[in-house]
Each structure stands twice: as C-alpha cells, then as structure tokens.
N, CA and C of each residue as an Amber inpcrd file, in Angstrom:
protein
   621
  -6.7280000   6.5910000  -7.9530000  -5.5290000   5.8430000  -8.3280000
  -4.7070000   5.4920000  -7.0930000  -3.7200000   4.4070000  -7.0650000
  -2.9850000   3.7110000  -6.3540000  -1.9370000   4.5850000  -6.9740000
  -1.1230000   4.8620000  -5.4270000   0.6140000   5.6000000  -5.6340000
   1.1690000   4.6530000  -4.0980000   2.4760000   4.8940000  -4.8390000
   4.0580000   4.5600000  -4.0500000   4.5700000   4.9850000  -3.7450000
   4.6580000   6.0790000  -2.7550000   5.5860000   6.7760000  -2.4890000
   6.5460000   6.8500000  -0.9750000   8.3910000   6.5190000  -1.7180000
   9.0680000   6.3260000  -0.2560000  10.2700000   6.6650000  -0.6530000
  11.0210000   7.1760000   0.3430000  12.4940000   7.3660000   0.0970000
  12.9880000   5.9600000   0.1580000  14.1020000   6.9320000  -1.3810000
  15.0680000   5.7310000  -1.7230000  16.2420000   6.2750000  -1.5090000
  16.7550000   5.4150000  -0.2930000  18.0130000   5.7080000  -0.0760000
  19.0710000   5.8140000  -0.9570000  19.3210000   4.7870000  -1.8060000
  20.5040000   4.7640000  -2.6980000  20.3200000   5.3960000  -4.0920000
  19.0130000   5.8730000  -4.2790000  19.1230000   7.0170000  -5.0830000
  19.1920000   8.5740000  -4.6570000  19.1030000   8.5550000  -3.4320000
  19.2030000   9.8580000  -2.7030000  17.7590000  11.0890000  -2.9190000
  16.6310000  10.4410000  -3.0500000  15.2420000  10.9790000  -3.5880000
  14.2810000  10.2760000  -3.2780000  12.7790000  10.8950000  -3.5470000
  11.7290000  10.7100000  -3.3410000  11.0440000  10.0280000  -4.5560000
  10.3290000   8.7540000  -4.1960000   9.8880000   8.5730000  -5.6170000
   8.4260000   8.4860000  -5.4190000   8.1680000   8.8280000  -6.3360000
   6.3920000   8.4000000  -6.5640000   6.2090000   7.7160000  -7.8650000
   5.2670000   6.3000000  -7.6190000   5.0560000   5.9480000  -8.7830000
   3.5480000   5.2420000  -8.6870000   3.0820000   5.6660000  -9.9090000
   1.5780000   4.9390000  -9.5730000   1.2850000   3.8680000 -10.0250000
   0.7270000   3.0130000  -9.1790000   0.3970000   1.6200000  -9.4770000
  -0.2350000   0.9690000 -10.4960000  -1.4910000   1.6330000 -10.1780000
  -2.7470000   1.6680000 -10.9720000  -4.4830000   2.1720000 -10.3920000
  -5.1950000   2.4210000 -11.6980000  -6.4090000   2.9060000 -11.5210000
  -7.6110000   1.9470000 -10.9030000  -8.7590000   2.5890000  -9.8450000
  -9.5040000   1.8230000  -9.4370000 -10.6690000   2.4390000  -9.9500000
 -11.3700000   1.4090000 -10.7250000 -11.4880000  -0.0350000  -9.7910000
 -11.1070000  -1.3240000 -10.2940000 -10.2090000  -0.5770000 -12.0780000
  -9.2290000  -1.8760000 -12.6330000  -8.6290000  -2.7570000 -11.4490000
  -8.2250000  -1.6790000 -10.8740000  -6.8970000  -2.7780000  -9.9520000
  -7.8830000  -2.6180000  -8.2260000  -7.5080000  -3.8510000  -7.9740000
  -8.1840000  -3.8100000  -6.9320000  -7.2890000  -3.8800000  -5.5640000
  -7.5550000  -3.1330000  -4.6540000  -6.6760000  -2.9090000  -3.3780000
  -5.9040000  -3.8660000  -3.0230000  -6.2290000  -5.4540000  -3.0990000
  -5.4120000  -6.2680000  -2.5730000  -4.2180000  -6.6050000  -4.0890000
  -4.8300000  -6.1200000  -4.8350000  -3.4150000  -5.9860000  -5.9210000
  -2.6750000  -5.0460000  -5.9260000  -3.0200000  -4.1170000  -5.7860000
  -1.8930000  -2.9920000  -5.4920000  -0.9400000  -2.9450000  -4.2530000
  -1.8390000  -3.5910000  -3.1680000  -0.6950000  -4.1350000  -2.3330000
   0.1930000  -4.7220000  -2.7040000  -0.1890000  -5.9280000  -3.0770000
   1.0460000  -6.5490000  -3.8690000   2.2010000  -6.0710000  -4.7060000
   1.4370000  -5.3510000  -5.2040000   2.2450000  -4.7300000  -6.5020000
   3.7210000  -3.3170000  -5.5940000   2.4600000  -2.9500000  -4.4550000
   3.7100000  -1.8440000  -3.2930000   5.1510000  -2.6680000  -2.8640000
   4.7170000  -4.2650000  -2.3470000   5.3830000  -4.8730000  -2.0450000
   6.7740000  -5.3870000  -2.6140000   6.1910000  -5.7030000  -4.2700000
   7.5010000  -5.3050000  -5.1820000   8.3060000  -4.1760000  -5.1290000
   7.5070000  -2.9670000  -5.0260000   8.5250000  -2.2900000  -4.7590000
   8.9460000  -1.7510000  -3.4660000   8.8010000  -2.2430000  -2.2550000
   9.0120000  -2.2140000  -1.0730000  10.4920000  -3.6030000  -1.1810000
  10.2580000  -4.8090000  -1.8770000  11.6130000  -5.5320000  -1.9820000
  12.7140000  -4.9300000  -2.4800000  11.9880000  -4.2850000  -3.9570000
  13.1720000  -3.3890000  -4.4760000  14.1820000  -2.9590000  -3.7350000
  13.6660000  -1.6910000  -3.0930000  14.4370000  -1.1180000  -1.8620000
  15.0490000  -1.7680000  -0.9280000  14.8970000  -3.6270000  -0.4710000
  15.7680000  -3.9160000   0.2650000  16.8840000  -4.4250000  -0.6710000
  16.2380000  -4.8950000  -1.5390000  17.8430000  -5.0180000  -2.8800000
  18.4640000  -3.8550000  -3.5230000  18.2520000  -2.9080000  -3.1410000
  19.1330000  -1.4250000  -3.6810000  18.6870000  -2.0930000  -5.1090000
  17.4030000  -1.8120000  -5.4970000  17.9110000  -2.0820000  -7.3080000
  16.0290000  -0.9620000  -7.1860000  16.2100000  -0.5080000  -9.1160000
  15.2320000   0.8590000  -9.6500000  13.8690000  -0.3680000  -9.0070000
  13.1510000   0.7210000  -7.9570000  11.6740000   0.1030000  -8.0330000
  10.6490000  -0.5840000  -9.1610000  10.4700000   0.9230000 -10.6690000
  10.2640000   0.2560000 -11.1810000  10.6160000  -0.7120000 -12.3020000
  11.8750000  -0.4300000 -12.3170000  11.8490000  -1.7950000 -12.9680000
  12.1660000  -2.9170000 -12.8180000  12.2630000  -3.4560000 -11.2390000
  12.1600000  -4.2370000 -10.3470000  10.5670000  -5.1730000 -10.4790000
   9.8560000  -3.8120000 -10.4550000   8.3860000  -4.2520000 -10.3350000
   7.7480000  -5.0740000 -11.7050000   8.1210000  -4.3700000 -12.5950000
   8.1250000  -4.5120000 -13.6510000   8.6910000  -6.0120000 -14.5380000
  10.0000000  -6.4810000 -14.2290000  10.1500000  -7.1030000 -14.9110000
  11.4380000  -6.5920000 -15.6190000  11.9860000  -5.4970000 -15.6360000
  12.4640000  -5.0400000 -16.4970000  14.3590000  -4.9660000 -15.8680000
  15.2170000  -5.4930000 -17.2190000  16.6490000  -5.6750000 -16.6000000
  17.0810000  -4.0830000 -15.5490000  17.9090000  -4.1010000 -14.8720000
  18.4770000  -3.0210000 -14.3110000  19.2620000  -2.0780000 -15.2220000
  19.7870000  -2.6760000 -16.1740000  20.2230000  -1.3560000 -17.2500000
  19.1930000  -0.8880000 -18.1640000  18.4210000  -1.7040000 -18.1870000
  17.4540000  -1.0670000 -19.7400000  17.3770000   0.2520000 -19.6120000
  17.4340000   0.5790000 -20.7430000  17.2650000   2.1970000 -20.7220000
  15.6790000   2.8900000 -21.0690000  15.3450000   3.7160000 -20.1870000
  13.7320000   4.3950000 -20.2110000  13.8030000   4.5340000 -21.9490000
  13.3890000   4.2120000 -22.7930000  12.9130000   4.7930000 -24.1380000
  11.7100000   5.1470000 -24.4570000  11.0740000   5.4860000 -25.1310000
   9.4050000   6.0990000 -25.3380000   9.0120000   3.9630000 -25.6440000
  10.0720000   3.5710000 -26.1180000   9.3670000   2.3090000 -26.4910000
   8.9180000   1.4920000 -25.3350000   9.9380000   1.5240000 -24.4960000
   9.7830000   0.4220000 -22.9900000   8.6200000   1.6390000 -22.4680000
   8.1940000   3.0010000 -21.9050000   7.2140000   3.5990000 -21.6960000
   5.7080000   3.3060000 -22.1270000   5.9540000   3.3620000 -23.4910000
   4.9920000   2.7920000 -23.9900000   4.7980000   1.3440000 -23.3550000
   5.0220000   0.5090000 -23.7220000   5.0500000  -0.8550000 -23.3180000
   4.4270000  -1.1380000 -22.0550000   4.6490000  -0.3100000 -20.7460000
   4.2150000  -0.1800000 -19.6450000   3.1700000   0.5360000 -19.5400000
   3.0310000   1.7070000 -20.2930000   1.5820000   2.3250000 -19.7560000
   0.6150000   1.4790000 -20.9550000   0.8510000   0.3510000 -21.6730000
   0.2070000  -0.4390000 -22.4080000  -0.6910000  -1.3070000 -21.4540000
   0.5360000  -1.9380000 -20.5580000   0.0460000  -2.9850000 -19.8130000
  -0.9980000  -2.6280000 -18.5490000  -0.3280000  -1.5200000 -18.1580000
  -0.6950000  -0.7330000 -16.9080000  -1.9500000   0.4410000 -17.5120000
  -1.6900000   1.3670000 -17.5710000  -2.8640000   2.1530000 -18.0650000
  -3.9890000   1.8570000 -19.1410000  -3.0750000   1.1000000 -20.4130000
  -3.8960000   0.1340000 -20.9210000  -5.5400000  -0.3710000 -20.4360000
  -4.9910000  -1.0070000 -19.4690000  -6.4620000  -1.4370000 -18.9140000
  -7.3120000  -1.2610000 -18.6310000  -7.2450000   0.6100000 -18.4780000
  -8.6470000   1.5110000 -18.4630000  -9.3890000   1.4190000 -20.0220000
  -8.1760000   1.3790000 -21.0570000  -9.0270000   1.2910000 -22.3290000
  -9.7530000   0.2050000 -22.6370000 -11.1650000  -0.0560000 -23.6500000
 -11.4340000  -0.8930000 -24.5990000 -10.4970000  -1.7520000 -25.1330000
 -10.5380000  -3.1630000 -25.4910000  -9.9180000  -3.5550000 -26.5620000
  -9.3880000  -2.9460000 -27.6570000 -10.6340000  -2.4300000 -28.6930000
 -10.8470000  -2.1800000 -29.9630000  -9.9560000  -0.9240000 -29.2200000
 -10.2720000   0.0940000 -28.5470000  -9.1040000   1.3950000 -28.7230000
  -8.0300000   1.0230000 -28.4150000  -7.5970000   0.1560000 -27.5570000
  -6.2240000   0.0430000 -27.0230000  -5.4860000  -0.8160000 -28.2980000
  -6.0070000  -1.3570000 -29.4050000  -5.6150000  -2.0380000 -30.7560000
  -5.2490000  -1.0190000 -31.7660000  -6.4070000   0.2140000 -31.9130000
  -5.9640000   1.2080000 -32.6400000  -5.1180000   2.1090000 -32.1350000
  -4.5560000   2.2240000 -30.5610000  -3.9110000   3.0120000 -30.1880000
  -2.3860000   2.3930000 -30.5410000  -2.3050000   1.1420000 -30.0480000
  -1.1060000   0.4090000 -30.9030000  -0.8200000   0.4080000 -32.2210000
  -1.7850000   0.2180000 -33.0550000  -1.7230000   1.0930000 -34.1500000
  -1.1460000   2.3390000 -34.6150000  -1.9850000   3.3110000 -33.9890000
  -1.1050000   5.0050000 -34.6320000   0.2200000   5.0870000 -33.7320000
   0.6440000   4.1060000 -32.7160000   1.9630000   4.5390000 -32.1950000
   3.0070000   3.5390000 -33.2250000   2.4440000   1.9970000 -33.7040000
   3.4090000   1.9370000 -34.6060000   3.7450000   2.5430000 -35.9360000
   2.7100000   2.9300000 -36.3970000   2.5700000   3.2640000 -37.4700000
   3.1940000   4.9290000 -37.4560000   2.6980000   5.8760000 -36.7480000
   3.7840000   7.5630000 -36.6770000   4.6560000   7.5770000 -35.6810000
   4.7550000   6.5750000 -34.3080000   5.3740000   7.1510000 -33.3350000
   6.9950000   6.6210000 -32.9940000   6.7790000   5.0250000 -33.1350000
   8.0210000   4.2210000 -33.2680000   9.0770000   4.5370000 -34.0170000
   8.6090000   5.1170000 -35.3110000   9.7810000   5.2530000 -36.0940000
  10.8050000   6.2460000 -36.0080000   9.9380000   7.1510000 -35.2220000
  10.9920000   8.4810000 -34.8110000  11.2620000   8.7530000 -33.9380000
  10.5490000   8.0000000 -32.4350000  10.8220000   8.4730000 -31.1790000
  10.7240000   7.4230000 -30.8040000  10.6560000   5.8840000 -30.8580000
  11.2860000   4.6530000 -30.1130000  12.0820000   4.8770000 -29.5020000
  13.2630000   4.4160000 -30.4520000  14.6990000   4.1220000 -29.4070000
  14.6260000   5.3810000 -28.6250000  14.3030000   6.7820000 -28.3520000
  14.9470000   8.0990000 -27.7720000  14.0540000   7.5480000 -26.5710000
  15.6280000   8.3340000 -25.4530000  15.3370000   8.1130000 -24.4360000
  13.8660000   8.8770000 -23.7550000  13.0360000   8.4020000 -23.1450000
  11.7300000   9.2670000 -22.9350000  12.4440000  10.6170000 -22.2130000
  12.9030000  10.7430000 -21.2530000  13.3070000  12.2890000 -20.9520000
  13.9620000  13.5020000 -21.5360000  14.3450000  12.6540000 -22.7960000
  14.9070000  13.4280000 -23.3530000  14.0040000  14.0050000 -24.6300000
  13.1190000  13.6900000 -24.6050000  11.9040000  13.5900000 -25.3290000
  11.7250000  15.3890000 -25.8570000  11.5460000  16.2440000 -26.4970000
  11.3810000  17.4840000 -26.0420000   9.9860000  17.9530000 -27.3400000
   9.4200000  19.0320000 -27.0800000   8.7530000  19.5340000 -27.8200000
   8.3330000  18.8630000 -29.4950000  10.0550000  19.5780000 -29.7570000
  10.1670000  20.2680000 -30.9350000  10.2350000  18.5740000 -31.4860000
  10.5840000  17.6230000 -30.7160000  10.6240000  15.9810000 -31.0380000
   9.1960000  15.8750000 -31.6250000   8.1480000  16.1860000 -30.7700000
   7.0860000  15.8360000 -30.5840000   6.3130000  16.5250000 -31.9080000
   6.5800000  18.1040000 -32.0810000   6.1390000  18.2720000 -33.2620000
   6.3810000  17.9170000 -34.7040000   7.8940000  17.6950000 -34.7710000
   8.5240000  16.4830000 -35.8520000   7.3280000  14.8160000 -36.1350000
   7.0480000  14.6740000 -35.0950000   6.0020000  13.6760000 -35.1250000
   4.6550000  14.0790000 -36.0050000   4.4970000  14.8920000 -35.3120000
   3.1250000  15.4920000 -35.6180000   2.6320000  16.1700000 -37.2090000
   4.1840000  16.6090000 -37.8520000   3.9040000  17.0510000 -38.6520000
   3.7910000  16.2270000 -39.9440000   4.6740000  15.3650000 -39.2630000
   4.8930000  13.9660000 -40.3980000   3.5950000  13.2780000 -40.5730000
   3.2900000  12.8980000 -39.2450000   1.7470000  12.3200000 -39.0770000
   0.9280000  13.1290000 -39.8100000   0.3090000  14.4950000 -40.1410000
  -0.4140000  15.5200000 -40.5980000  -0.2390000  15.1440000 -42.2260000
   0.9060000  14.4840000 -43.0050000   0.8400000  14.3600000 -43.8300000
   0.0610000  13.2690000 -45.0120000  -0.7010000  13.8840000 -45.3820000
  -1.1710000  12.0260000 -46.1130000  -0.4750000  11.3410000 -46.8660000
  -0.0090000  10.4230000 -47.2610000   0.8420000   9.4240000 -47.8990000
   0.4390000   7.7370000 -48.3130000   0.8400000   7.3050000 -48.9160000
   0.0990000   6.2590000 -49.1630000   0.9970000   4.9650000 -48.3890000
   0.6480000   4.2500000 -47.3580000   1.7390000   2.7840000 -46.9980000
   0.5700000   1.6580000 -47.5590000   1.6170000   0.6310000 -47.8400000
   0.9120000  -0.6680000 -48.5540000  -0.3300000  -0.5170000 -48.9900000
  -0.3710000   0.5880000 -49.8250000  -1.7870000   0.5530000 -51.1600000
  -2.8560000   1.2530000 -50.0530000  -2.3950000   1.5660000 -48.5260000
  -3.5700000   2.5810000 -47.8740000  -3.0870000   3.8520000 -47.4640000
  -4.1880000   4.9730000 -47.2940000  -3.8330000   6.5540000 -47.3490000
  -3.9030000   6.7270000 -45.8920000  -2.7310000   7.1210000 -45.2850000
  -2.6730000   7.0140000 -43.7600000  -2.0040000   8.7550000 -43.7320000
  -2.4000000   9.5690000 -42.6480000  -1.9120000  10.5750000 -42.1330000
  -2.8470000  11.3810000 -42.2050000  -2.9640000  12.7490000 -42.2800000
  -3.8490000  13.7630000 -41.7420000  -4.0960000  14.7750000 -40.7640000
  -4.9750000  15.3480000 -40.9160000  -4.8590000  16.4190000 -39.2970000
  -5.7410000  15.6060000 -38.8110000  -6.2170000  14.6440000 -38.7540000
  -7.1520000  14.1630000 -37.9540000  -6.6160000  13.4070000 -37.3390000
  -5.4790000  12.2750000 -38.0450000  -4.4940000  10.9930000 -37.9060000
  -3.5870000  12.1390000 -36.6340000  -3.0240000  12.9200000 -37.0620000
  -2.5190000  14.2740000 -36.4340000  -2.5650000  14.4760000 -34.5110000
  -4.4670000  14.9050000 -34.9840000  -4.6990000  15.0710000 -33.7620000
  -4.7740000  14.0350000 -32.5830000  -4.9260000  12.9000000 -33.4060000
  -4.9970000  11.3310000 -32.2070000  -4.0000000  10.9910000 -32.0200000
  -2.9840000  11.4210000 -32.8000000  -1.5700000  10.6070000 -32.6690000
  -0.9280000  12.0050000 -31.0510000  -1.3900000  12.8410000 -31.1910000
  -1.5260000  13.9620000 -30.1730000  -1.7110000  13.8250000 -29.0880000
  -2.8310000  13.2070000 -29.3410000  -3.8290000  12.5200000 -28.0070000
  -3.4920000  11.4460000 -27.2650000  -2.7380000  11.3150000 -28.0670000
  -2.2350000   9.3600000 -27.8510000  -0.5470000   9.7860000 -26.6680000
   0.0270000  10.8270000 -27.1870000   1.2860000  11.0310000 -26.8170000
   1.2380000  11.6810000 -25.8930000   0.0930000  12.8930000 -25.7540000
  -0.2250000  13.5290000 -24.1670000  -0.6550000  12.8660000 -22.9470000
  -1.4110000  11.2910000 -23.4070000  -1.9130000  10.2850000 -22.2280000
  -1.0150000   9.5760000 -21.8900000   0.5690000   9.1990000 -22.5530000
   1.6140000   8.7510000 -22.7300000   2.5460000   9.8750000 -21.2870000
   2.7990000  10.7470000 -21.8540000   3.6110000  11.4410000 -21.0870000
   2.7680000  11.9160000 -19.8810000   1.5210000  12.0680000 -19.5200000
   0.9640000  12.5510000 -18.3070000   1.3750000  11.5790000 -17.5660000
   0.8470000   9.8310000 -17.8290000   1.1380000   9.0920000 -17.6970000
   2.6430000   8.6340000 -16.3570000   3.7270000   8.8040000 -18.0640000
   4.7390000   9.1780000 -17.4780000   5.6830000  10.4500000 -16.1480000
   4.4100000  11.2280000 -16.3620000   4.8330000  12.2120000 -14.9050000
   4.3600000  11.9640000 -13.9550000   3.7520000  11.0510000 -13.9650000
   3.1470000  10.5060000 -12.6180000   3.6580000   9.4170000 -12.2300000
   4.7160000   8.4790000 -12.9540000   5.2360000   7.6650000 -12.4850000
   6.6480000   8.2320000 -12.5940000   7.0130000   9.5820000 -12.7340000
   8.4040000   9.9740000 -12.0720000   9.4060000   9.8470000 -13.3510000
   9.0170000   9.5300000 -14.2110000   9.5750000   9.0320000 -15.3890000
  10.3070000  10.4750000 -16.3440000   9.5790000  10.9390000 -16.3640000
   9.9800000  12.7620000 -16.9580000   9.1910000  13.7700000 -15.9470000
   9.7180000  15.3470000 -15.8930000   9.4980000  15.6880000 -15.3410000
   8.2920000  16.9480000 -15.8030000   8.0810000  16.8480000 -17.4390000
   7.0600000  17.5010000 -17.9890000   6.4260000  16.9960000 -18.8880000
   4.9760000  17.5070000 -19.1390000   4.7780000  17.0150000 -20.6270000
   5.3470000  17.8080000 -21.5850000   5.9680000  17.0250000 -22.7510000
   6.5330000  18.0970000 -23.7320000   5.4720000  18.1190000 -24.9080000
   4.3520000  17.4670000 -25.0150000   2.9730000  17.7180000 -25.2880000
   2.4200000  18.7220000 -25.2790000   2.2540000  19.2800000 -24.0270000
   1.7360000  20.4450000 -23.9300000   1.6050000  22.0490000 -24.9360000
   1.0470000  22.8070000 -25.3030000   1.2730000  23.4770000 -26.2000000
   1.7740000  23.2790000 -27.1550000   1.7730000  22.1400000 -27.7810000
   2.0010000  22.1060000 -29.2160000   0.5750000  22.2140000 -30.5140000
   0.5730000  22.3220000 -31.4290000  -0.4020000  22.8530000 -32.1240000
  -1.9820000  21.5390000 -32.0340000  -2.6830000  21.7680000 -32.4410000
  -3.9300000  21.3160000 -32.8540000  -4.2040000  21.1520000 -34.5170000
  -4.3980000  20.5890000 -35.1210000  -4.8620000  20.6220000 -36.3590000
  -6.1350000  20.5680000 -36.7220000  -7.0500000  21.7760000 -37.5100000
  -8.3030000  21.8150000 -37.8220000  -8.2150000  20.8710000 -38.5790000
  -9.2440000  20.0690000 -37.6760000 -10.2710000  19.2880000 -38.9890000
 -11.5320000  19.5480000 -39.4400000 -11.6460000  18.9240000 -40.2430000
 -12.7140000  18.8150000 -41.4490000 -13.9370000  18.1170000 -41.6130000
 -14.9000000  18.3650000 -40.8150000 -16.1520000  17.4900000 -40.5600000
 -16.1950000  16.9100000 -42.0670000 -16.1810000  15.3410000 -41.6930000
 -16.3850000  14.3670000 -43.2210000 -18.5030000  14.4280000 -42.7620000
 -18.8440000  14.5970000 -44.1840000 -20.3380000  14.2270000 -44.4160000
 -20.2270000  12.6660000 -44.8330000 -21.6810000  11.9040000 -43.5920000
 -21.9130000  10.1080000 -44.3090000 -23.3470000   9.8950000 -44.3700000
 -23.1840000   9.6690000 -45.3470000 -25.0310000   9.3210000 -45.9860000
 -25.2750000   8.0440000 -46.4050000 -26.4400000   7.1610000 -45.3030000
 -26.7930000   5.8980000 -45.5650000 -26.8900000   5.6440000 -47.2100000
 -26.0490000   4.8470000 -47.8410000 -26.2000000   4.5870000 -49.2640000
 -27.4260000   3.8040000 -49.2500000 -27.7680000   3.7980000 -50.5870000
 -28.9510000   2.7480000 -51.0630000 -29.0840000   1.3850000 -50.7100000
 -27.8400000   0.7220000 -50.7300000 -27.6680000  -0.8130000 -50.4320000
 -27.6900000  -0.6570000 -48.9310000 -27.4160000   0.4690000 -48.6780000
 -27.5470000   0.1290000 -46.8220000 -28.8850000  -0.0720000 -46.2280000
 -30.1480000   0.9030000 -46.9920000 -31.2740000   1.2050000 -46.5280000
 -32.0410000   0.3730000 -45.8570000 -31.7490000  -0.9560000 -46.3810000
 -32.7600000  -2.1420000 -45.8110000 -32.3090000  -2.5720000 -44.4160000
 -31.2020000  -2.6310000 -44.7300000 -30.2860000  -2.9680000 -42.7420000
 -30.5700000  -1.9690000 -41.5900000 -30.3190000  -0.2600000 -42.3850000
 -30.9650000   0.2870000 -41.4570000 -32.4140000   0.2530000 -41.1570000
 -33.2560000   0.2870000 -41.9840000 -34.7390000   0.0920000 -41.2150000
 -34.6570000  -1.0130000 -40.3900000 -34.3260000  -2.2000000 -40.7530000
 -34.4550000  -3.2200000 -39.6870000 -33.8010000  -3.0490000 -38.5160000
 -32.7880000  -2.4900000 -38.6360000 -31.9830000  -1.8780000 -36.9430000
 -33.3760000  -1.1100000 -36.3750000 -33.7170000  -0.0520000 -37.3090000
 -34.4810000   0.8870000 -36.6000000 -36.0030000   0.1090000 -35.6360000
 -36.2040000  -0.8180000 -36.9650000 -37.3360000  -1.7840000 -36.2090000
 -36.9350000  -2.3130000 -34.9180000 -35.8050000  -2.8270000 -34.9190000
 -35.6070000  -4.3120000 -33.7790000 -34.9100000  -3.0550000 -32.7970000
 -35.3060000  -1.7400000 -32.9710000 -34.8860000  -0.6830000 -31.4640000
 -35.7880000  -1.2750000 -30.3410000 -34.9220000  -1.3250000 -29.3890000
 -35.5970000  -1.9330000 -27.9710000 -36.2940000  -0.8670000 -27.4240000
 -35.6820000   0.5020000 -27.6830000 -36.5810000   1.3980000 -27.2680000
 -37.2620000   2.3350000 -28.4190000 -38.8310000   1.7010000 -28.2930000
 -39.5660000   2.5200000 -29.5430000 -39.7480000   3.8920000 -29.9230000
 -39.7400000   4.7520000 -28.6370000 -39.8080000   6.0420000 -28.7580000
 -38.5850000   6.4790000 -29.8680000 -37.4330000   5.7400000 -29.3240000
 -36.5560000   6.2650000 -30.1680000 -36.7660000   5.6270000 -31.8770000
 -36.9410000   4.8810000 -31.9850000 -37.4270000   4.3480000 -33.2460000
 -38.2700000   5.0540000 -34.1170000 -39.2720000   5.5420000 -33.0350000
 -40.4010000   6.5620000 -33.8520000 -39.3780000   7.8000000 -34.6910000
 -38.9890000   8.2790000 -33.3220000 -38.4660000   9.5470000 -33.7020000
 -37.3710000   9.5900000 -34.9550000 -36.5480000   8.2550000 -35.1270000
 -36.0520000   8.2420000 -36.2160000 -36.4080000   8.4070000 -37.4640000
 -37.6810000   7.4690000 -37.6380000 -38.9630000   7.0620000 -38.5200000
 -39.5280000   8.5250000 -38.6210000 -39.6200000   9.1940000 -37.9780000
 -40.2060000  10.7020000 -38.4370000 -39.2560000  11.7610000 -38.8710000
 -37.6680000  11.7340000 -38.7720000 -36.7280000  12.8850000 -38.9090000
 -36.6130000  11.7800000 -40.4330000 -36.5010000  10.8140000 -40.9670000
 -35.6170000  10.0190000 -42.0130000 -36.9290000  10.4810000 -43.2770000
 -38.4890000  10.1820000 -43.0890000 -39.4940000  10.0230000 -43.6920000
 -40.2510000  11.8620000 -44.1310000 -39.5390000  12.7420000 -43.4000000
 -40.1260000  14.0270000 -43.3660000 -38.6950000  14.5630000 -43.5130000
 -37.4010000  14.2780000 -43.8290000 -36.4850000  14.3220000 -44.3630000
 -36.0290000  15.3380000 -43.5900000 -36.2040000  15.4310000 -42.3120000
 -35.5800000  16.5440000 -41.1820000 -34.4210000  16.0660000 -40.6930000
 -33.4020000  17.1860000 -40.2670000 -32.2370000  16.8460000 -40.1610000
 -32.2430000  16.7330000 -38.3380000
C-alpha cells in the first residue's frame, strides 16, 4: 500500500493517510494523489478532505467514511461484492450509525447493530437478518474501521471483540428441474478429469 505521511503544522501532528492499494493504484497515481495532499498543507486546509473533494467543515460520519473507503478501498473488491456490500450497509448500517460521528463510534454502537441485524424480520415482502446477515454485516464494519485506522480517522477498531454468531450450515440439493443443466455443465467441463470425477461421486451416489 501507498501512505502519506508529514507534519502538519497547523494541526500541530503527524498524519498518516493511505492512498491506496497496489497494484489497483499505480505509482504514478499515487503521486498525484501525495501531491493533493502536499497542496493541502500549503493552503492550511484537512489533507484529506482536500484530497478528497470534501467541504472543510463536513463532519467525519460513518456515512462520508463509508463513502471513501467505497471509492478508495472499494477497488480491491469485485463488482458483484462491492454491490452487496452497499447493500448490507444500507440496509443494517445507515440507519443507526450514519449520521454518528465515526470516532465516536464505540463498541457497544457496534453491537446495537449487530444485534438488530441478527434478527430476522420481514422488509418489502423479503426475510432479511440473521446470524449469518450478522456475521457479514461484522465483516463489513471491521474492513470499514481497519480501514479507517489507517487513514488516521479513529484511533481503534471498536469491532474488535465483539461477538460472532454461530451459524447454521444450510443443506442444497440439485432439484429435479435442475438435473439436465447440470449434466450439461458437467459435459462442456474444459477439464475432463474433473468431469469424470463428478460423473463418478453423483452416479455411485458418494458424497
């Protein structure tokens, strides 16, 4: 990873903030990106949110956090995950820890989240929550705040040691109407060995 780190005079401290991951970002962008905040500092105004885009009062919230490690860390993810990750943060995380300021963020916030999330409930005619919904929404908030300690933003995870929720291995068994799609997947395998071996655990009914 790409870091920033320089005294700022008119905040009277050391900052570190990280740019971004390689080999997303590539060296002659992160230069660039130092350089923003190398101007910062000759305009006495916050590096990042200089760099960023972001007004000089806005206030750090989990929402503007989010938003940034969307754009920025984001880019290590997939599409499809970085869609469902926007997902379980609007859906359990916004509603209770948006507006709060991220540093002020604490634990017992975090398990209020968690427990709500853990619950199943029904929104617009679908069954959303769980220990499973639980544990990602978990997962989602610990890559959030590590995130955030590395760009200087808070000074812990309040993630940390909070519970886990057992889950429940779900059983899935190719239905009948599926059967024909899967053999033909299994046929058009590019690699036959593996094909065989399917064809012999499915036909001798080995697990």
């Amino acid at each position: 990873s790409f870091y920033w780190l320089r005294w700022v005079p008119h905040e009277g401290r050391n900052r570190r903030i990280r740019i971004g991951a390689y080999p997303e970002m590539k060296l002659k962008a992160a230069r660039e990106r130092a350089k923003d905040f190398n101007r910062a500092l000759e305009l006495r105004k916050d590096p990042e949110k200089y760099a960023f885009g972001l007004p000089e009062d806005a206030t750090r919230t989990v929402d503007t956090a989010w938003d940034l490690y969307c754009k920025e860390a984001g880019a290590e993810l997939s599409g499809r995950t970085l869609q469902h990750a926007k997902w379980q943060y609007d859906r359990h995380v916004k509603p209770l820890l948006g507006s709060t300021p991220i540093e002020s963020v604490t634990k017992a916030d975090v398990a209020v989240v968690l427990t709500q999330t853990s619950r199943k409930r029904k929104v617009d005619g679908r069954v959303v929550g769980g220990p499973v919904a639980a544990n990602r929404v978990r997962a989602l908030l610990s890559s959030l705040f590590s995130w955030a300690v590395e760009l200087d933003l808070v000074a812990s995870n309040p993630v940390a040691r909070t519970k886990v929720r057992r889950e429940k291995a779900r059983g899935r068994y190719v239905l009948p109407e599926e059967m024909p799609r899967f053999l033909e997947a299994v046929e058009n395998c590019e690699n036959k060995d593996v094909a065989d071996a399917v064809k012999l655990l499915l036909f001798t009914g080995q697990r």
